[in-house]
C-alpha angles and dihedrals in degrees: 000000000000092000085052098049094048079054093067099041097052100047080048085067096047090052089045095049095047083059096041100046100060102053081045096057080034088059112027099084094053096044087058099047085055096068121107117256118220121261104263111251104285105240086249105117094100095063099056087086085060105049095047077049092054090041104034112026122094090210092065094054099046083050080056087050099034091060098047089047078054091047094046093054104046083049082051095045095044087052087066108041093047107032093132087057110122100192117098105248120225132209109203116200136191109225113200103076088351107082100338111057115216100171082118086064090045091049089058092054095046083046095058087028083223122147127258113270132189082224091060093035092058088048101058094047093050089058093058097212100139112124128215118274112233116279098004102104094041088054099048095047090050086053084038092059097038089062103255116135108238115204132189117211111172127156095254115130131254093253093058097056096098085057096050104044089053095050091048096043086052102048080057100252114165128254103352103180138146080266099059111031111083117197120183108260098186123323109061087220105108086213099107097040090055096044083052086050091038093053093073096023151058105235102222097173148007128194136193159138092228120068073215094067094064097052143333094252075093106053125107096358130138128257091262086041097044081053098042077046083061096049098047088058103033090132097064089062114104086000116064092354135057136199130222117191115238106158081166098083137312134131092308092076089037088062089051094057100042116123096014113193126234118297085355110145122220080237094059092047086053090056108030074059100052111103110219136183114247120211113244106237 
C-alpha cells in the first residue's frame, strides 16, 4: 500500500510540474527584462583629489584663516576711514564652502560614485551637519559686535531654510534671522538678493567661494570671459571680495563644459583643456 501511494504521488508531481514548466520558460524572460538595471558610475572620480585636498590638506585651511585675517582687517580698515558714516555696513556671505564645509556630502558622492541629487542634497541639508570652516565664525561675531549686518545669501532653496538656519545657529554664527538669511526664491543670480541688502545698507564686504557670489559681470561667462572678468575687477580682490577656496565644484567647472559638442564626454572636454608641456624633439 505504501509502494503504491508514493506511486501516485509521484506520478501527481509529474503532472504538476508538465503544467508549471511551461508558464515558468513562458515568463521567465519577461520577468528578467523587468529588473532594474544599475545607475551607470556618476563621472566623479576626478574630484576625489580635491576633496582629500579640501579635508586633509593644512594649506586649505590656512587659505580658510588667511582670508579672514584679510577680511578682519579691510572691515578694520573701513571702520576708520568711515567712522562718520552714518549708514549701517553690511558683510554678505555665501554659505555653502564659504563659511559651512559639505565635502563630507561630496565624498559620499565620490564614494558611491553616484551622481549629485536635489533629493541627497535635501537630505543632507536637512540634517544640518555641516561644520564651521576655519576662521569664519570668529570673523562674523567680531563684525557682528562692531555693528555691521552680516547676510547670508547662499543658492539653497526655500525648503531647505529650516535646515540651514539651524546648522548655522548651531555652529555659532551670529544673527541668523529671516532677515538675514537670503535663499534663492526663483533666479539662481544673487543680483537681486545683494541690491535688496544694498537699499538700506552700505555693502563693506562680500565673501565667497563663486565668482559668481561678488557681481553678475561674472555670470554666465565662458571660461576666457569669467578670467578677462578677473582682470577687469582686480582691484576688488583682497579689498571689497573675498575668496574662498572650493577646487571641489563651482562655476568654474560649469564654464569648461559649456557647448559641448556631439558625443563629447565631460571627461574629453577636461583633457582636451588641460594645458600640458610638449617635449621639444
Amino acid at each position: 500500500m505504501r509502494t503504491a501511494h508514493g506511486g501516485r504521488r509521484r506520478a501527481g508531481w509529474l503532472c504538476t510540474l508538465a503544467f508549471i514548466l511551461p508558464a515558468l520558460i513562458t515568463f521567465a524572460p519577461s520577468a528578467i527584462a523587468q529588473q532594474p538595471s544599475p545607475a551607470p558610475a556618476a563621472d566623479n572620480e576626478y574630484q576625489v583629489g580635491a576633496i582629500l585636498w579640501a579635508q586633509s590638506s593644512g594649506e586649505a585651511r590656512a587659505l580658510y584663516y588667511q582670508a579672514c585675517t584679510l577680511a578682519r582687517m579691510m572691515l578694520d580698515r573701513d571702520l576708520k576711514t568711515h567712522h562718520k558714516d552714518k549708514q549701517q555696513r553690511a558683510v554678505v556671505v555665501d554659505v555653502d564652502e564659504t563659511i559651512l564645509d559639505n565635502s563630507p556630502f561630496q565624498a559620499r558622492l565620490a564614494k558611491a560614485r553616484k551622481e549629485y541629487s536635489q533629493k541627497d542634497w535635501a537630505a543632507w541639508t536637512s540634517a544640518a551637519q555641516a561644520t564651521a570652516l576655519p576662521g569664519a565664525v570668529e570673523f562674523l561675531r567680531y563684525a557682528d559686535s562692531k555693528g555691521v549686518r552680516v547676510f547670508y545669501i547662499t543658492n539653497r532653496k526655500l525648503e531647505e531654510k529650516a535646515g540651514t538656519a539651524k546648522n548655522l545657529r548651531q555652529a555659532g554664527f551670529p544673527n541668523v534671522t529671516d532677515e538675514t538669511l537670503l535663499l534663492r526664491t526663483d533666479a539662481s543670480s544673487k543680483e537681486p538678493r545683494r541690491q535688496k541688502v544694498a537699499e538700506q545698507y552700505r555693502i563693506v564686504l562680500l565673501m565667497g567661494d563663486n565668482l559668481n557670489d561678488f557681481s553678475d559681470v561674472f555670470e554666465k561667462k565662458t571660461v576666457a570671459e569669467r578670467l578677462a572678468a578677473v582682470e577687469q575687477n582686480r582691484d576688488q580682490f583682497g579689498t571689497r571680495f573675498i575668496v574662498l577656496p572650493n577646487a571641489m565644484y563651482g562655476d568654474w567647472e560649469t564654464a569648461i563644459y559649456n557647448n559641448l559638442a556631439p558625443g563629447e564626454t565631460r571627461e574629453q572636454r577636461r583633457k582636451s583643456t588641460l594645458k600640458a608641456f610638449t617635449p621639444q624633439p
